[in-house]
TORPA-4810 file (N, C-alpha, C, O; in nm, 3 decimals):
<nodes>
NODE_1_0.086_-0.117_0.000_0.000_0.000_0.000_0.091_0.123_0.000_0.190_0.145_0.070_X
NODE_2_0.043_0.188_-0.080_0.180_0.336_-0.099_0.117_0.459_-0.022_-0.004_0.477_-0.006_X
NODE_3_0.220_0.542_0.024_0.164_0.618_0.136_0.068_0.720_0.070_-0.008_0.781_0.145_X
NODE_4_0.063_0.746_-0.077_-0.068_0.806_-0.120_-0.199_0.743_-0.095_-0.275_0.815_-0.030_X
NODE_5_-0.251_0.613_-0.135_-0.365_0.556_-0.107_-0.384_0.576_0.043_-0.492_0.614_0.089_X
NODE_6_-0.274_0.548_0.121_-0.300_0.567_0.288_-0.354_0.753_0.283_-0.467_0.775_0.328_X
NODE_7_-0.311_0.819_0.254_-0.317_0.928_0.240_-0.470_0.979_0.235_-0.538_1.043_0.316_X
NODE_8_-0.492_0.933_0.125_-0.628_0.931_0.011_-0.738_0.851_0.125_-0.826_0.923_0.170_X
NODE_9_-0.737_0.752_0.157_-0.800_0.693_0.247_-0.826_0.752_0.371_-0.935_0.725_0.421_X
NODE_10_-0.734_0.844_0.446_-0.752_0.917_0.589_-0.831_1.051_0.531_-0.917_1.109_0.596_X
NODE_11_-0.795_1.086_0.416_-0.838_1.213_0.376_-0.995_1.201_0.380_-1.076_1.277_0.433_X
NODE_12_-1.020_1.047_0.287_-1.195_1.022_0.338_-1.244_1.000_0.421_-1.366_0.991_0.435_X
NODE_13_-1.134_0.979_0.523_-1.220_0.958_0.665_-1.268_1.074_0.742_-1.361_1.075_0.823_X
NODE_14_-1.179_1.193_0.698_-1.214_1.287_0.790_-1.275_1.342_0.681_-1.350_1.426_0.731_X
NODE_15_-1.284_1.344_0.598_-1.403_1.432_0.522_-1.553_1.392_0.496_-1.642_1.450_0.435_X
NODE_16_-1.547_1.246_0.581_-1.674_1.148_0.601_-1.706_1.204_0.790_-1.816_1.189_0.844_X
NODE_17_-1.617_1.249_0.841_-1.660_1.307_0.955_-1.659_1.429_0.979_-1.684_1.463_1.094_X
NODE_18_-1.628_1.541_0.869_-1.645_1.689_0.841_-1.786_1.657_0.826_-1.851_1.717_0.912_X
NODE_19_-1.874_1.570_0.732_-1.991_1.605_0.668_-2.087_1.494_0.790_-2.206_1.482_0.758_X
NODE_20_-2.053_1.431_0.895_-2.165_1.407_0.948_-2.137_1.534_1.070_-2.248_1.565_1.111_X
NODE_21_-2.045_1.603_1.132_-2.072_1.697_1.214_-2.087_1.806_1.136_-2.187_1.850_1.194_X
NODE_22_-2.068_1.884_1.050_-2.168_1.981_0.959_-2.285_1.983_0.924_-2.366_2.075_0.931_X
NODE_23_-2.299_1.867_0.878_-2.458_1.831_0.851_-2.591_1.822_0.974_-2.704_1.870_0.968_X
NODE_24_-2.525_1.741_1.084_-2.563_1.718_1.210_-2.573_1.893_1.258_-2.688_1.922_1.292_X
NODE_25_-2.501_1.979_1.263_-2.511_2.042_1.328_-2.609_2.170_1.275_-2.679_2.247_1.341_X
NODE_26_-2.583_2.161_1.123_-2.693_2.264_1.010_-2.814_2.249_1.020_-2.894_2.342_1.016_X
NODE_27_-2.848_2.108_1.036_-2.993_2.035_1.065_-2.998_2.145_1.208_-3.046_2.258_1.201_X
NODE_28_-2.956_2.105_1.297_-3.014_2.138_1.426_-3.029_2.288_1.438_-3.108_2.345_1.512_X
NODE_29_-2.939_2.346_1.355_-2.914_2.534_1.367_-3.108_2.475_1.313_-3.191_2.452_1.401_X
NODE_30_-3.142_2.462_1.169_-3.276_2.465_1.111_-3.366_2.440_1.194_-3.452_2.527_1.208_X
NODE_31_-3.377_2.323_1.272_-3.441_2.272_1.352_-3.532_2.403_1.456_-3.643_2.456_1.461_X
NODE_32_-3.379_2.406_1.535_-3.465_2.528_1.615_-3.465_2.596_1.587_-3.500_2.678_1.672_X
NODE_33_-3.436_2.649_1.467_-3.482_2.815_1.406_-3.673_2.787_1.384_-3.768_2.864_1.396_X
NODE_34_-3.666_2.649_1.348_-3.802_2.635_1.280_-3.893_2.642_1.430_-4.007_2.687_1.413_X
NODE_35_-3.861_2.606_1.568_-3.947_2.536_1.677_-3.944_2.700_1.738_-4.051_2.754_1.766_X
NODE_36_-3.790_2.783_1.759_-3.814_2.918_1.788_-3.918_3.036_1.711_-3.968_3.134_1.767_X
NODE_37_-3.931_3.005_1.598_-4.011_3.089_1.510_-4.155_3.054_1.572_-4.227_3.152_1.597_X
NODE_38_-4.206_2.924_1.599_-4.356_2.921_1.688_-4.341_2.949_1.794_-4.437_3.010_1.842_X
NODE_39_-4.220_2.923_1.892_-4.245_2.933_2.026_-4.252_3.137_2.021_-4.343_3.190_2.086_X
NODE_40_-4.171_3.211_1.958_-4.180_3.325_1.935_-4.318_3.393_1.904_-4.362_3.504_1.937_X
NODE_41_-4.371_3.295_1.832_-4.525_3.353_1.806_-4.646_3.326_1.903_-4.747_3.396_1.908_X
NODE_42_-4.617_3.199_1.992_-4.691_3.197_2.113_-4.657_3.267_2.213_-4.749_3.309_2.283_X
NODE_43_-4.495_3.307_2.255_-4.515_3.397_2.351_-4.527_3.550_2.349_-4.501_3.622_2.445_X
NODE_44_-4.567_3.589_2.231_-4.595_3.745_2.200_-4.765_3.725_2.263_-4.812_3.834_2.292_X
NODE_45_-4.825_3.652_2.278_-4.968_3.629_2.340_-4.977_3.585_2.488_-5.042_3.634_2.580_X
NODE_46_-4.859_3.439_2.483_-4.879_3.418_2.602_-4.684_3.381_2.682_-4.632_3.280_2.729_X
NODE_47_-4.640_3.507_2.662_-4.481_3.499_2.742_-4.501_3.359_2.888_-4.397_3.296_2.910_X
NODE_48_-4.606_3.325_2.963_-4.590_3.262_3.058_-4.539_3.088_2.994_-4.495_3.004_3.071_X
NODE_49_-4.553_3.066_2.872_-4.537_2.982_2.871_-4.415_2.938_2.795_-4.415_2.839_2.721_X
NODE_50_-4.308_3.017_2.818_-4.140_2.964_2.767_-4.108_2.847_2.843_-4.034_2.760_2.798_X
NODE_51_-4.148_2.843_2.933_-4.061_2.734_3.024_-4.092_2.595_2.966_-4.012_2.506_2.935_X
NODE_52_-4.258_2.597_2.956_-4.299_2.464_2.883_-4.246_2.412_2.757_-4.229_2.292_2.737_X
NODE_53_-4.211_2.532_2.647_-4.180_2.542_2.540_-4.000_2.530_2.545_-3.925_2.535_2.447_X
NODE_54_-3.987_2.524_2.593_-3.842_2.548_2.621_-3.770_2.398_2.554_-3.698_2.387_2.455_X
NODE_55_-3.813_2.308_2.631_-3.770_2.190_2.603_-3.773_2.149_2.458_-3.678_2.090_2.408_X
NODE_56_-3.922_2.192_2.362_-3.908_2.124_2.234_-3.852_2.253_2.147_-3.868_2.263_2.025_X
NODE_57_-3.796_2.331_2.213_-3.718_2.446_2.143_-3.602_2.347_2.071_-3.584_2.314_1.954_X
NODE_58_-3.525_2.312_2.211_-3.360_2.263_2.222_-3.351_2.146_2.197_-3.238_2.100_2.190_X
NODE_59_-3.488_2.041_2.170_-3.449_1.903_2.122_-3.384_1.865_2.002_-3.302_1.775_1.985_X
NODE_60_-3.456_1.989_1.879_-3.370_1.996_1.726_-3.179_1.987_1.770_-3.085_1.931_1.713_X
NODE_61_-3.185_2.053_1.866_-2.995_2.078_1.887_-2.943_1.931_1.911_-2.832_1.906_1.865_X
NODE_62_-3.017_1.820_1.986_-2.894_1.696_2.016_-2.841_1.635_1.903_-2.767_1.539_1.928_X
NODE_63_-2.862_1.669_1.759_-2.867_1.578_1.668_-2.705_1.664_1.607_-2.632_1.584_1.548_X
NODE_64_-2.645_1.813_1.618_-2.547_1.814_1.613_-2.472_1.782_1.706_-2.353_1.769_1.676_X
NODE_65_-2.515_1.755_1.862_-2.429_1.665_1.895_-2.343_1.559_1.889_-2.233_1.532_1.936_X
NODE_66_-2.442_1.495_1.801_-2.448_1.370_1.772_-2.324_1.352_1.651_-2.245_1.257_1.647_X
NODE_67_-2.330_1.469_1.552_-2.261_1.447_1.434_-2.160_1.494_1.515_-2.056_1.452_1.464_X
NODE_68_-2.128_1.572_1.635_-1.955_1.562_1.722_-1.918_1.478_1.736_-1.806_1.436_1.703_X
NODE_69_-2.022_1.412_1.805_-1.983_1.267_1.868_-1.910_1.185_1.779_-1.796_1.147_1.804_X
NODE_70_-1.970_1.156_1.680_-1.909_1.077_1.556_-1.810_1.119_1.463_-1.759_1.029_1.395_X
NODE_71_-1.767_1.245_1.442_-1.664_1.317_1.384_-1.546_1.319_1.508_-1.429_1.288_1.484_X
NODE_72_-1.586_1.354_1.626_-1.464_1.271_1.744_-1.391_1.156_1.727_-1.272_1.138_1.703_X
NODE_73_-1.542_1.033_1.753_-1.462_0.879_1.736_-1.391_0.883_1.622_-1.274_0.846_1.629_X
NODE_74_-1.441_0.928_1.496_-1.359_0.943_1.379_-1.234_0.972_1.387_-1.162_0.904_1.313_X
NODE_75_-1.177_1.057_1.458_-1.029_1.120_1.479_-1.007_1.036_1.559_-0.951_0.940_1.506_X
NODE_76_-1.024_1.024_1.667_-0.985_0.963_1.788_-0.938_0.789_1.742_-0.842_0.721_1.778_X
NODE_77_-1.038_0.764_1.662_-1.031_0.572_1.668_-0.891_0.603_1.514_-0.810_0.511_1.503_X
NODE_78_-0.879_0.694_1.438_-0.767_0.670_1.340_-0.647_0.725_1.341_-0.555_0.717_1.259_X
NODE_79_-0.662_0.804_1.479_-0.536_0.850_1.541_-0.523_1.023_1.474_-0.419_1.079_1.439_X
NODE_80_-0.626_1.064_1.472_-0.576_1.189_1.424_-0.591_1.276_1.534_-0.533_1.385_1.535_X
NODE_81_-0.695_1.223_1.666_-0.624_1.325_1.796_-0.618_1.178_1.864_-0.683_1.075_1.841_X
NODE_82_-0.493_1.214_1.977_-0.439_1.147_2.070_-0.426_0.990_2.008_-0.527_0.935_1.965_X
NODE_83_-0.290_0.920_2.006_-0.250_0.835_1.987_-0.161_0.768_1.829_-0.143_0.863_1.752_X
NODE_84_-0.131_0.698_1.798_-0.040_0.693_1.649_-0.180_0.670_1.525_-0.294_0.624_1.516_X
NODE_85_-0.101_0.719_1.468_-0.218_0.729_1.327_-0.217_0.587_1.268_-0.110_0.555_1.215_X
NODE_86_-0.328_0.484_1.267_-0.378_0.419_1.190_-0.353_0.400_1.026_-0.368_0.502_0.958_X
NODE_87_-0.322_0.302_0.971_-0.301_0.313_0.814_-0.406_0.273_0.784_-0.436_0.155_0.802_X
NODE_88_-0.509_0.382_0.715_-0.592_0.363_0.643_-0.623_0.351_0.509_-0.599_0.437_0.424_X
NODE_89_-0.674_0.250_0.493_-0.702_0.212_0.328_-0.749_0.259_0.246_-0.855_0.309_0.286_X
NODE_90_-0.731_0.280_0.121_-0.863_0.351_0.070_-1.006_0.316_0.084_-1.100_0.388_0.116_X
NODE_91_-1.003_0.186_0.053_-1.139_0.121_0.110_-1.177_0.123_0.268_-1.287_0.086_0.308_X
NODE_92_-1.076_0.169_0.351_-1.144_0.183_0.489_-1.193_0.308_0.470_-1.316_0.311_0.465_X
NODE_93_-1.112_0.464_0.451_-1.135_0.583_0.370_-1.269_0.554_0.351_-1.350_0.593_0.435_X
NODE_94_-1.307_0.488_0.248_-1.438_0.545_0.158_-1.540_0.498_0.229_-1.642_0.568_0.230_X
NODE_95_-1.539_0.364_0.311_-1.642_0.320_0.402_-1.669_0.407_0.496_-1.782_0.415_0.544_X
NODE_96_-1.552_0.499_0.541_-1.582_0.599_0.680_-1.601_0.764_0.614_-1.609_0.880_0.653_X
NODE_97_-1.602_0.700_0.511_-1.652_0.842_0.430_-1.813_0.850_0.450_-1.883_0.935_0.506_X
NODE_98_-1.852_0.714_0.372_-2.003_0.718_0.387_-2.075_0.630_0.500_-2.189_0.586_0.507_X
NODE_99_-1.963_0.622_0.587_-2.054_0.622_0.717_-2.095_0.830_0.761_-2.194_0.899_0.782_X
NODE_100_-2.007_0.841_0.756_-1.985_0.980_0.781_-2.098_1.066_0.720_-2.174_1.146_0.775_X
NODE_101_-2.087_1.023_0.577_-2.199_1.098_0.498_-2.350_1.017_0.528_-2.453_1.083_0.539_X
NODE_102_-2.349_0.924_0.534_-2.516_0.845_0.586_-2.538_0.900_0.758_-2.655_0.917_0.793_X
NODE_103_-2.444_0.924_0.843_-2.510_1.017_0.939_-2.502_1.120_0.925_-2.605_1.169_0.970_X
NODE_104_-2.428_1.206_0.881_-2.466_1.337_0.866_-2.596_1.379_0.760_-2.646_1.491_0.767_X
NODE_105_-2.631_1.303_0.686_-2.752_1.291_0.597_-2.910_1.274_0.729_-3.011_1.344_0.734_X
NODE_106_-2.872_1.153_0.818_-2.972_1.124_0.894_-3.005_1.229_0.989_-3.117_1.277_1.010_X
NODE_107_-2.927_1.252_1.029_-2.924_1.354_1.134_-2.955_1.520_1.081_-3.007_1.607_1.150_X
NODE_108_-2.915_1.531_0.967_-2.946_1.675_0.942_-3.132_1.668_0.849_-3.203_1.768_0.836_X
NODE_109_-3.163_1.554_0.809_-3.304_1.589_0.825_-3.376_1.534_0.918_-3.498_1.548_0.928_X
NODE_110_-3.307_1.467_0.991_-3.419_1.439_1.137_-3.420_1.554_1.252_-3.499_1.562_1.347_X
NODE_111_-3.302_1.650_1.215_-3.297_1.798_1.290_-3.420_1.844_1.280_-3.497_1.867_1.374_X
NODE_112_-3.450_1.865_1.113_-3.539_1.962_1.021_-3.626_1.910_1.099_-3.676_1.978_1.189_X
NODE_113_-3.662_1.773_1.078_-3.834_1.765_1.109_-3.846_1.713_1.243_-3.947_1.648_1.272_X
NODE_114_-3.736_1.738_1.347_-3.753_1.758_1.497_-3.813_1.907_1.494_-3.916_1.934_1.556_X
NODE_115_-3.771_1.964_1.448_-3.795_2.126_1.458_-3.912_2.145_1.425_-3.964_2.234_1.493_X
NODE_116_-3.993_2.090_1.330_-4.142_2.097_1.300_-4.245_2.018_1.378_-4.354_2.064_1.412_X
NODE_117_-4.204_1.904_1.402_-4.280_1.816_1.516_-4.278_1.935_1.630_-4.390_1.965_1.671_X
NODE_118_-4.168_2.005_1.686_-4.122_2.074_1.776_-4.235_2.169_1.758_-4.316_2.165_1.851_X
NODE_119_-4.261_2.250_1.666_-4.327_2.340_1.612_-4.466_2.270_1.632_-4.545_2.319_1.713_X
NODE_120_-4.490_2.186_1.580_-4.651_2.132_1.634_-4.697_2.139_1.758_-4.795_2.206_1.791_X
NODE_121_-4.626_2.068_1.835_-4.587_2.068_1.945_-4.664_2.182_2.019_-4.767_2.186_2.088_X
NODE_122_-4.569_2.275_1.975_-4.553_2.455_2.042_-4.721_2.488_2.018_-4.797_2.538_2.101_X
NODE_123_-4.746_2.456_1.914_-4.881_2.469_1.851_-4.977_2.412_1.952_-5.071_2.487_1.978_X
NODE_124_-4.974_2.315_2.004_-5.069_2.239_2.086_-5.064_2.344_2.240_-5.158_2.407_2.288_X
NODE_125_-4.935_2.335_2.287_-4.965_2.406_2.385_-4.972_2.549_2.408_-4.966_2.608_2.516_X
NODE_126_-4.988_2.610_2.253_-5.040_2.725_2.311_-5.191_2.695_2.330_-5.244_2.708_2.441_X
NODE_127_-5.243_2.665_2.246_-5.416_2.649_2.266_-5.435_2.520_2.368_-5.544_2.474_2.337_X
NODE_128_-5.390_2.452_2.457_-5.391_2.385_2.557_-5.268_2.354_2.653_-5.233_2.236_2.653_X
NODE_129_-5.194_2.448_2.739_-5.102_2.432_2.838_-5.086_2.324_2.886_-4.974_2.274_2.891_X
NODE_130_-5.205_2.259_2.936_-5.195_2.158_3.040_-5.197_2.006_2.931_-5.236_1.896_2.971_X
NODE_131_-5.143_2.038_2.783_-5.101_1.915_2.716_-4.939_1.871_2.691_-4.903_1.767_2.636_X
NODE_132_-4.851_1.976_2.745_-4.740_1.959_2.748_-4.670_1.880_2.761_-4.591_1.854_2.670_X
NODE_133_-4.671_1.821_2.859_-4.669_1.683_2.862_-4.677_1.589_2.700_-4.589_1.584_2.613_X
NODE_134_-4.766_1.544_2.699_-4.787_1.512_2.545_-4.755_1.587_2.421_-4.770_1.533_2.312_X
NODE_135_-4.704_1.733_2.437_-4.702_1.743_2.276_-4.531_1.731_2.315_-4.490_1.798_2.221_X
NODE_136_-4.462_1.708_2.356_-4.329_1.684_2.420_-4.346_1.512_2.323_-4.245_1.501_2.254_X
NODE_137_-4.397_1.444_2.312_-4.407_1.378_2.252_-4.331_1.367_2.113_-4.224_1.319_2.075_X
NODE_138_-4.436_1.432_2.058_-4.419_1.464_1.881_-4.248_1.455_1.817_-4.217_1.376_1.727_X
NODE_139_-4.159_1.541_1.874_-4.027_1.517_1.854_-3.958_1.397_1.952_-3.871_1.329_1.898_X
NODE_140_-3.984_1.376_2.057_-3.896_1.280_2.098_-3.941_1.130_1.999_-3.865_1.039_1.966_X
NODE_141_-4.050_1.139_1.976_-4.022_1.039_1.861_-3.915_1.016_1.714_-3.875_0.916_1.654_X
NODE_142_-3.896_1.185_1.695_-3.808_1.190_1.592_-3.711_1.189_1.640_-3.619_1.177_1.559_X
NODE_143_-3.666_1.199_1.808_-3.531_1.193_1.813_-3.492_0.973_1.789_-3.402_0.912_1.732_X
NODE_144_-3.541_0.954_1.820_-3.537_0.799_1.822_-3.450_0.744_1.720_-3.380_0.643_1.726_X
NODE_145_-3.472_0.866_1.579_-3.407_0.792_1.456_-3.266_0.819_1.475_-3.165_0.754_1.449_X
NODE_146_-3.288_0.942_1.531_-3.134_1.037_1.550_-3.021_0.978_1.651_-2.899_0.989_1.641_X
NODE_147_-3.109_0.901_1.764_-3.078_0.818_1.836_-2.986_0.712_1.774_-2.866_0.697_1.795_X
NODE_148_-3.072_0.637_1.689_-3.043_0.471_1.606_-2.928_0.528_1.535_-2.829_0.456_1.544_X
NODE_149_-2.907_0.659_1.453_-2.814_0.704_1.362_-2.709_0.688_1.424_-2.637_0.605_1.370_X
NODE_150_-2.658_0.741_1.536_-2.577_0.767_1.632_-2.499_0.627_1.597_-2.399_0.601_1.532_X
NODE_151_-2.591_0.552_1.670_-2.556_0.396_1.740_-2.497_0.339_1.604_-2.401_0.264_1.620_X
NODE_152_-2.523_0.354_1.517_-2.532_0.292_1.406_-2.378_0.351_1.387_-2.283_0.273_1.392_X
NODE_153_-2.366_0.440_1.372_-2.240_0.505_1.309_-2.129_0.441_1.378_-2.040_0.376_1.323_X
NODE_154_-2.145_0.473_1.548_-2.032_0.463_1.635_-2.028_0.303_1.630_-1.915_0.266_1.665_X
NODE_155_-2.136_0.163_1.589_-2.068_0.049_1.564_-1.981_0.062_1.408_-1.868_0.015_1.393_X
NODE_156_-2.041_0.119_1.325_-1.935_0.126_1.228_-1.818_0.199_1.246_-1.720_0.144_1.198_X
NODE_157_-1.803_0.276_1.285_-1.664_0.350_1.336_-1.592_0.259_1.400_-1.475_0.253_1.361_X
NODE_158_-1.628_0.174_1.498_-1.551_0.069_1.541_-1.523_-0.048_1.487_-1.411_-0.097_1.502_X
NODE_159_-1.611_-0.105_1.423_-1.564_-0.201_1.341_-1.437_-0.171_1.249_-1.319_-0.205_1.252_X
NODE_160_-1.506_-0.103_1.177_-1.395_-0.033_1.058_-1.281_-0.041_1.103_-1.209_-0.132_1.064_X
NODE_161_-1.222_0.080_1.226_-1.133_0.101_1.310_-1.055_-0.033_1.372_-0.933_-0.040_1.389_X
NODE_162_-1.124_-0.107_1.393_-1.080_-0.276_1.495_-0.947_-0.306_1.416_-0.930_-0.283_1.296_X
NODE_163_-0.851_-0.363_1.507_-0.706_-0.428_1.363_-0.745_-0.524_1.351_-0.649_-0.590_1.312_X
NODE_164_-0.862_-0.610_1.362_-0.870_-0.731_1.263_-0.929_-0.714_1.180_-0.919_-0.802_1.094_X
NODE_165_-1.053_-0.566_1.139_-1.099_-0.522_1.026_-0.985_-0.462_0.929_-0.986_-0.493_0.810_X
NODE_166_-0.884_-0.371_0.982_-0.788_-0.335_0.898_-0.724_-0.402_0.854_-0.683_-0.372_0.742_X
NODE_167_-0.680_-0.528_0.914_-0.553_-0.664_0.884_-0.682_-0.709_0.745_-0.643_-0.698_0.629_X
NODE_168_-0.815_-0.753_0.768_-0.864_-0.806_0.680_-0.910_-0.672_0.544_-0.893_-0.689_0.423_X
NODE_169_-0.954_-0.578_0.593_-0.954_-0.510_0.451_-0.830_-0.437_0.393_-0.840_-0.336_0.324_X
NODE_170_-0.735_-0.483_0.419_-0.579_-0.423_0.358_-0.542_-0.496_0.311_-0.423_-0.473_0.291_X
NODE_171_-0.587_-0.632_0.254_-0.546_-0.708_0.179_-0.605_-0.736_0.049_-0.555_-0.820_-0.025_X
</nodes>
């Protein structure tokens, strides 16, 4: 393997974990721009109720967490912070490319339509307070996917990463 393909291969890894924490995190900027724009319009009527609203404001935001989280393990498991750098393949490269790009894809429209569930949501309890409870609902269901994305990524990040996956796809 010549140190260009190694090269070429790390280059897709982190540019497979540029685009799930960009993406992850663009979704969520949208998200709550979309859940602040209702909660903004219910409390010009009724200001008492930020606190309730509060919560499905900031749920759109865990999903760029999420694309940190996974743009971290990314560096971290191939040695680009703390520890010796990993020789990565091109074919490990392109797999952690589009792991990278399939969560940052998941996550930046499950932001969007956390932010609108969020927005429904906001909708319910202005014309009924005492449903809060339940319209708190509406997005934590969408976080669920954002959830699975996560999980999903960080077993592929490790697999990939494992030296008996590298011993076997470097050959």
């Amino acid at each position: 393997m010549t140190p260009e393909f190694i090269e070429i291969g790390r280059g897709l890894c982190y540019a497979g974990a540029g685009l799930a924490f960009g993406l992850g995190g663009a979704g969520s900027a949208w998200g709550i721009a979309t859940a602040s724009h209702a909660a903004a319009g219910v409390m010009r009527e009724k200001p008492e109720l930020f606190g309730r609203m509060l919560v499905m404001i900031a749920l759109p935001g865990t999903q760029g967490f999420y694309g940190f989280i996974a743009a971290i393990l990314m560096m971290t498991q191939t040695g680009l912070i703390g520890g010796s750098q990993l020789k990565i393949t091109l074919g490990t490269g392109l797999a952690l490319f589009f792991v990278g790009l399939g969560a940052g894809a998941a996550l930046f429209i499950s932001a969007i339509k956390q932010g609108e569930a969020s927005a429904a949501g906001i909708s319910l309890v202005a014309r009924r307070p005492e449903q809060a409870g339940r319209a708190i609902l509406f997005p934590a269901f969408v976080e669920t996917y954002a959830v699975v994305a996560l999980l999903a990524t960080i077993l592929f990040i490790v697999f990939l990463t494992s030296p008996l996956a590298l011993q076997y796809l470097s050959r």
